[in-house]
Each structure stands twice: as C-alpha cells, then as structure tokens.
N, C-alpha and C positions, 0 to 999 in steps of 0.2 A: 790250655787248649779248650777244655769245656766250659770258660767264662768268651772266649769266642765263639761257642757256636749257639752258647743262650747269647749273647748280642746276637747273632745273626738271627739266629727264630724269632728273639723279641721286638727286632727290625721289621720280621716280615710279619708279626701277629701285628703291629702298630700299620704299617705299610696297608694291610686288609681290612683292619678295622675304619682306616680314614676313609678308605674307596665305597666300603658300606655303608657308613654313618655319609657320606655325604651323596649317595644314591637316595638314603631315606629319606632324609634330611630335604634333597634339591637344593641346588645348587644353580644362579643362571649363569649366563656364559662370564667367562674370566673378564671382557672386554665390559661386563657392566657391575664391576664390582665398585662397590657406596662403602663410604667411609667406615659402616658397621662391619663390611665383608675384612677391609682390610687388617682392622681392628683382627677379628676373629683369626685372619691368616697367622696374623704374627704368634698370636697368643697359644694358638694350636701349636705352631712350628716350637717353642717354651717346651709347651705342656708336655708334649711325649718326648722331648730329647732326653730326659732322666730315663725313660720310660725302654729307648732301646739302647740304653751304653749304660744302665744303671745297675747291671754285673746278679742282680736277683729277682725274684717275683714280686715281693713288694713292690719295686720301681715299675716294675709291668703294671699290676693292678693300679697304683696309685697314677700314673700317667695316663692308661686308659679313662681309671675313677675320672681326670681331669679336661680329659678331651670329649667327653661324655657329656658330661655340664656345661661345656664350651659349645657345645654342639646344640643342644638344649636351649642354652642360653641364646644362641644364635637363630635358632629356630621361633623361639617366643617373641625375641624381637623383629623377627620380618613379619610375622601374624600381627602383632602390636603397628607395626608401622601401615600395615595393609587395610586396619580395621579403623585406625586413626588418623589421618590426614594430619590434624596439628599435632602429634608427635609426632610422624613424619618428616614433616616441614619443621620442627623443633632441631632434632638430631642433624638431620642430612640436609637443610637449608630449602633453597628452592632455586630454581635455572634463575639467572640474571639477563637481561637481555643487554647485549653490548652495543649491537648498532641498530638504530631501525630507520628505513627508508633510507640510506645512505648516508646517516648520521650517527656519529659515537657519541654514546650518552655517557660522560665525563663523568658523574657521579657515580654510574656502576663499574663505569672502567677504575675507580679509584677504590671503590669497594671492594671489587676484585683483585688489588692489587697489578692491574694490569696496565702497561706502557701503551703510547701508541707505538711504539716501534713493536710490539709484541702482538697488539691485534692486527696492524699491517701483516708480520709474518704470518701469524695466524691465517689469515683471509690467503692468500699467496699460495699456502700449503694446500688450500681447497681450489686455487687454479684460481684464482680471480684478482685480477688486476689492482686496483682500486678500491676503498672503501664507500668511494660514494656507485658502487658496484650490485651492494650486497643491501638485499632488502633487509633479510633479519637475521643478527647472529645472537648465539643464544651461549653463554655457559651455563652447560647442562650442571644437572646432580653429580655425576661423575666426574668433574673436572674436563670433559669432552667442551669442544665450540662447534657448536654444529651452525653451519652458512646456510644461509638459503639467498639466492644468486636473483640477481634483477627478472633474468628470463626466468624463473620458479621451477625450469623441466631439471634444474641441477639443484640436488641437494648435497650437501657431504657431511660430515663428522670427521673432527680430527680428534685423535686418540690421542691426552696429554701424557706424560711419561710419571712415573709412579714419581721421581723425585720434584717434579713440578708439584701434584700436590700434596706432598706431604709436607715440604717446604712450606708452604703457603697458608694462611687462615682464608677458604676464599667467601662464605658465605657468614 
C-alpha cells in the first residue's frame, strides 16, 4: 500500500512539475509543434515514466534530474533557432512550395514525397476543386499545406496528422 501512494504523489509531483516547467519554459500552441517539439514530447514522456512508477526517491529526483535538461535542452534550442535562421532552416527545413499559379512543381512535389493524388486530396480538404484553382500551396515547417485559392479572400491550412510526418523525411 505505501509503494502506491509514493506512485501516486510521485505521479502528481511529475504531473506539476511538467505544467510549471512548461509555463516557464513556453510552450506555443499544440497545433504548431516542429520537429524539435515532437522530438522533446517523446523524450519527456521517457524521461519521467521511471520517475512516477519507479517505487523510490531516487527515480523521482533522477526523472525530474532528466526532464529538467530536457526542458533546458528544449528551451536553448528554440533561442538557438530564433537567433539563427541557417540553424533554423538546417534542423526544421524550410516551407516548400507545391503548386504556384495553378501549377504543380514536380520536383517539390517529389521531394516531398508527395502523389498527385495526395495534393488533389490535399486541395479538396481546403474546399477547392481543381488544382489549376489554387494560386500558391505551400508545405509548411510543420508538415501543414496551407492553400491560397485563386480568389486570395480564402485562405486555409490543413493540419497533417502526427503519423503523416513522422512516416515521412519531408524536407
């Protein structure tokens, strides 16, 4: 019974510590996380699982120890990417643009690993008919295509789904 109710505290001391570390920390929204974010989620989610089923204090201190550095770690590299453009553009690529003036540029759509039958659905999901429809589609940093439509008053983004680009090398 008392090696469940240290998991339990040490649940909820990990549970408060993430929520503060990443108020300090900042955090922007879920829907704009870059390959370094995802990077970070997984390795976080690692780092303290010893930390609240790990049955003593050491596994507390030591998971914290590691989520701490992770956080750190995470934090010098968004400064790093903010203060350097070519690391930036190194790590997280740069937007590709797939179609412009109602034209698919073949070479990025193959760089991207992208079908035409996938930039059709693509476009489709942003409500637009046709590709010769769409002035400029762009794959963003974030694995998002964001459309921009002949008439320019519509814009959209489409949110890819996490196994689209983890799957994939796109930049």
């Amino acid at each position: 019974m008392q090696s469940l109710v240290f998991i339990i505290l040490s649940s909820l001391a990990v549970y408060f510590f993430i929520i503060i570390a990443i108020r300090i920390f900042g955090k922007r929204e879920i829907s704009q996380l870059s390959v370094i974010d995802l990077v970070f989620i997984l390795l976080i989610s690692n780092a303290v699982q010893n930390a609240m089923v790990g049955g003593n204090i050491n596994f507390l201190i030591g998971g914290l120890a590691a989520a701490l550095t992770l956080f750190l770690a995470n934090y010098f590299m968004g400064e790093l990417f903010f203060r350097s453009k070519r690391l930036s553009s190194l790590i997280q690529g740069e937007p590709l643009m797939l179609i412009y003036e109602g034209k698919p540029i073949d070479k990025h759509l193959k760089r991207a690993k992208l079908s035409n039958d996938e930039l059709e659905a693509a476009i489709r999901e942003h409500g637009i008919e046709k590709i010769s429809e769409v002035n400029l589609a762009v794959l963003e940093r974030d694995g998002n295509i964001s459309v921009l439509s002949n008439n320019y008053r519509r814009k959209t983004t489409r949110k890819r789904k996490a196994h689209e680009i983890i799957g994939k090398e796109v930049f």
